[in-house]
C-alpha positions as a printed NumPy array, in Angstrom:
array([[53.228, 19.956, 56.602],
       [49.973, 21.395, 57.753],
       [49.318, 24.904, 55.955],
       [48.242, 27.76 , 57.58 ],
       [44.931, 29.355, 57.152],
       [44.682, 33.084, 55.766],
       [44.038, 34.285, 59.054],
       [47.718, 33.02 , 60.718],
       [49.042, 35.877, 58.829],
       [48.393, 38.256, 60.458],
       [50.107, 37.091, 63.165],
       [53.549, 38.816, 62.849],
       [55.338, 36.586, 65.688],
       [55.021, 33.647, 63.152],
       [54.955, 35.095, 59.534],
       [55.983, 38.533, 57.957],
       [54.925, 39.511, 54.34 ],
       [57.62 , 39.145, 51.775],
       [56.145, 40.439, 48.869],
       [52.841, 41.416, 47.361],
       [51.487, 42.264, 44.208],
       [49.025, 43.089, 42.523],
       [47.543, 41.463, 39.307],
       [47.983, 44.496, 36.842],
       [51.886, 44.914, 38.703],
       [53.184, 41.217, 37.867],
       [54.91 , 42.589, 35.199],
       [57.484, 44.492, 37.536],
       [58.184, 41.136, 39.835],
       [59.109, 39.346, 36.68 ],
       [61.37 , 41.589, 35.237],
       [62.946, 42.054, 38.988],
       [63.052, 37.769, 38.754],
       [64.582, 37.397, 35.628],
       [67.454, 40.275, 36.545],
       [65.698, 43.42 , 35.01 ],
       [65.337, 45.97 , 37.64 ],
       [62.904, 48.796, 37.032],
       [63.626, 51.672, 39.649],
       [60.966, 53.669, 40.896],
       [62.323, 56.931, 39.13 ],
       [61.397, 55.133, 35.811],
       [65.064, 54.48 , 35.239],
       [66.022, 51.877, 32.249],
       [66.324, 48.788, 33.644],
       [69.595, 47.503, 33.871],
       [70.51 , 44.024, 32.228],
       [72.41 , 41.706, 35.275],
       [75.626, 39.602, 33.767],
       [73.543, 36.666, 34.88 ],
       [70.684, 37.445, 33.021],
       [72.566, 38.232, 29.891],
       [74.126, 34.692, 29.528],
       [70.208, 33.46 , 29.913],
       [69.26 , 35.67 , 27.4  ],
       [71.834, 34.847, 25.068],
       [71.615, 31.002, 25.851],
       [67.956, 31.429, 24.802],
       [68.812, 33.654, 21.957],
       [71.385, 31.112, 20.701],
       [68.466, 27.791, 20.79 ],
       [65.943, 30.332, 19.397],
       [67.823, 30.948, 16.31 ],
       [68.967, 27.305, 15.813],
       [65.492, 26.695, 16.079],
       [64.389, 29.068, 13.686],
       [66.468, 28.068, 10.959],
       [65.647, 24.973, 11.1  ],
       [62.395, 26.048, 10.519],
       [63.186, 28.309,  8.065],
       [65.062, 25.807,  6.314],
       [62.362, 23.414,  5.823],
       [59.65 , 26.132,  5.672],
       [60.459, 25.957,  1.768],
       [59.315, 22.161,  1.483],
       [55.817, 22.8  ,  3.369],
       [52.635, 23.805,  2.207],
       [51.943, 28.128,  2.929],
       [48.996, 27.196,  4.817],
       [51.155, 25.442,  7.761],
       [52.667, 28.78 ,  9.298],
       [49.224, 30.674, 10.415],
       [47.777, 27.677, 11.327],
       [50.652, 27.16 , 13.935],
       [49.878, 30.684, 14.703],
       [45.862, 29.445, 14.99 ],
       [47.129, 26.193, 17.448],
       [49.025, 28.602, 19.283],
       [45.567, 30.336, 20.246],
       [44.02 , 27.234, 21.182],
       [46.625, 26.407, 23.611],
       [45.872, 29.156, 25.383],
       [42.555, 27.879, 27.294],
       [44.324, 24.412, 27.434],
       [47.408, 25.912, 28.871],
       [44.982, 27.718, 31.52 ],
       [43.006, 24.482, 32.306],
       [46.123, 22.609, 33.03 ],
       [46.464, 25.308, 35.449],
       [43.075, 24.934, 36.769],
       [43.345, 20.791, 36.757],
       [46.54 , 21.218, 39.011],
       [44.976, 23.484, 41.504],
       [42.101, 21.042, 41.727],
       [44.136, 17.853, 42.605],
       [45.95 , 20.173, 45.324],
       [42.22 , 20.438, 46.629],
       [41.625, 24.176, 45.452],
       [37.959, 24.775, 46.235],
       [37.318, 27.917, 44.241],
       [39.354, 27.925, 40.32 ],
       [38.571, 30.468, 37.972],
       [40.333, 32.331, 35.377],
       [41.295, 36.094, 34.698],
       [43.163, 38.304, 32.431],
       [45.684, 41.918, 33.087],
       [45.433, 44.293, 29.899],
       [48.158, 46.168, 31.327],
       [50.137, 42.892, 32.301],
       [49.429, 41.22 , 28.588],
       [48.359, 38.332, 30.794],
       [45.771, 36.041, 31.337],
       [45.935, 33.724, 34.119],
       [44.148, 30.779, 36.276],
       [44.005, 30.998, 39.531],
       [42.407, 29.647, 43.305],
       [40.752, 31.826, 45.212],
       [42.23 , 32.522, 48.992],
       [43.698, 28.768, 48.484],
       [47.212, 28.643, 50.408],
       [50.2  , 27.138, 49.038],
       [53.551, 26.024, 49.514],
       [56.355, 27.461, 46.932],
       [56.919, 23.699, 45.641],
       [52.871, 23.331, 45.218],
       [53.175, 26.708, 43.212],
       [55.723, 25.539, 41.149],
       [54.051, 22.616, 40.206],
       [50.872, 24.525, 39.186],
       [53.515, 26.838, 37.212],
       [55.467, 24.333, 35.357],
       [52.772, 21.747, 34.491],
       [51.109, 23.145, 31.437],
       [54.981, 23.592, 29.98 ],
       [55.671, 19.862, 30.919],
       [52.209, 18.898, 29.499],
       [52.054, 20.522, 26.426],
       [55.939, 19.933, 25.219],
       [55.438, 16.837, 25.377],
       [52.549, 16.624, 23.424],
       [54.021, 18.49 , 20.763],
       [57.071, 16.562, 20.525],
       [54.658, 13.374, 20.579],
       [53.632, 15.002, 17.748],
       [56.036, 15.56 , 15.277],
       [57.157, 12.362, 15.369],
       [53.949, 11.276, 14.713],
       [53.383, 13.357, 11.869],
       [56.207, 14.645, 10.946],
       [54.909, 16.213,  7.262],
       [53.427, 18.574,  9.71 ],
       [56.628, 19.926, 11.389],
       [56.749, 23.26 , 10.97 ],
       [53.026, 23.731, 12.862],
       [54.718, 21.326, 16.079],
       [57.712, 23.756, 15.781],
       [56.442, 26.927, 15.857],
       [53.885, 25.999, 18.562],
       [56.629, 24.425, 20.452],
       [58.911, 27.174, 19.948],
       [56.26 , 30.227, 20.678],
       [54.611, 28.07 , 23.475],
       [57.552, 27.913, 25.143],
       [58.495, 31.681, 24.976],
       [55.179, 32.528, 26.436],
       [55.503, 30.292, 29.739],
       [58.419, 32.852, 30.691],
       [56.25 , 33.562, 34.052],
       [55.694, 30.316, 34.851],
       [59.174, 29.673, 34.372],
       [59.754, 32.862, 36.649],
       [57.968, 31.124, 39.604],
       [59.369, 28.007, 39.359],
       [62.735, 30.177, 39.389],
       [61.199, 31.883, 42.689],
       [60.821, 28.565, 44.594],
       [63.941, 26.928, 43.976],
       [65.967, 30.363, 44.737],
       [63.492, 30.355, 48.33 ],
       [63.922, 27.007, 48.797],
       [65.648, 27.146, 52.119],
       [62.152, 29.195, 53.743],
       [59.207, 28.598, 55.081],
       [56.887, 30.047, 52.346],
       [53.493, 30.219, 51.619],
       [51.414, 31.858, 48.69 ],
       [48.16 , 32.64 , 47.809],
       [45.524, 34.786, 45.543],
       [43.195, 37.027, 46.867],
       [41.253, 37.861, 43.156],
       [38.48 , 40.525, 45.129],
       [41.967, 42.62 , 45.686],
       [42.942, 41.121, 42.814],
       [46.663, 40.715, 44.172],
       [49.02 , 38.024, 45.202],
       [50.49 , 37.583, 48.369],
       [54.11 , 35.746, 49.677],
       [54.27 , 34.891, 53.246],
       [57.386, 33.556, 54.901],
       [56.773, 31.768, 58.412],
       [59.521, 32.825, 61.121],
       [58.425, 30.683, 63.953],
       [56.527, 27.083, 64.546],
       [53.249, 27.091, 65.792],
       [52.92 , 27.054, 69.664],
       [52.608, 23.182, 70.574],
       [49.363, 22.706, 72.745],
       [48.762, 20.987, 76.003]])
């Protein structure tokens, strides 16, 4: 599939803006995603059926998890829970580079990397570099994919040092909710034409659907 540039969008016979956001406003997309729907009024937002089996599903591995953990936090040395909580901090610029390694093999020519106070988020990203959904996912889901299976590598490599490989696993895994909420995104679009891409001077992001093929020429 050839891509279109930037500038094809603005051509309303062949694409029309599905959504845009902006960096500090991811937070509302998300929620909308997983089945939280903020109204403009400021209304609470109301929990879906669908989303309260995933939240539940979650709930119920989270606390089979824990006690596990909890069970055999009594045979491990005190000094193994905050330095999980330390490996979980270095993850974080791995996590990002992963990011910024995918982008890269997808021949992004501008990566950099960016945080949202007000979203809690930090985030890598390529400049004005279009994408398909499925590319999109792929940079989404890859630091997840990456970075479980190191840590499952792990404990069974070590396993005296379990309960740091399970609370990084288990917190790591909480935190990729937005990359899970993309991935989400392009499955549920997968029957359009869809293109994305960040514009970091507006600091916003920008879904494009295309409506129409590109005029063949003579």
């Amino acid at each position: 599939m050839t891509k279109p540039r930037i500038a094809d969008f603005q051509d309303a016979s062949r694409f029309h803006l599905v959504e845009s956001f902006s960096v500090d406003d991811m937070k509302v997309f998300l929620l909308r995603e997983l089945g939280l729907n903020p109204s403009a009024e400021k209304k609470p937002a109301r929990l879906t059926v669908k989303s309260a089996i995933s939240v539940l599903i979650m709930a119920g591995f989270g606390g089979i998890f824990g006690f596990l953990l909890a069970k055999s936090a009594v045979s491990v040395p005190w000094w193994h829970i905050p330095a999980a909580f330390a490996g979980l901090l270095l993850l974080l610029p791995i996590h990002e580079g992963i990011h910024a390694l995918v982008f890269k093999a997808l021949g992004a020519p501008e990566v950099g990397f960016g945080y949202s106070i007000k979203s809690l988020i930090v985030y890598a990203y390529a400049q004005r570099f279009v994408m398909t959904l499925r590319e999109n996912a792929l940079v989404a889901v890859m630091p997840f994919l990456v970075i479980t299976t190191a840590l499952v590598l792990a404990w069974i490599v070590w396993p005296s040092w379990g309960m740091i490989w399970g609370i990084v696993l288990l917190m790591h895994t909480l935190a990729c909710i937005g990359d899970y909420v993309l991935v989400r995104y392009s499955i549920k679009n997968r029957h359009r034409t869809m293109f994305t891409y960040d514009d970091l001077d507006e600091r916003r992001s920008y879904f494009y659907e295309q409506t129409d093929e590109p005029p063949i020429l003579q």
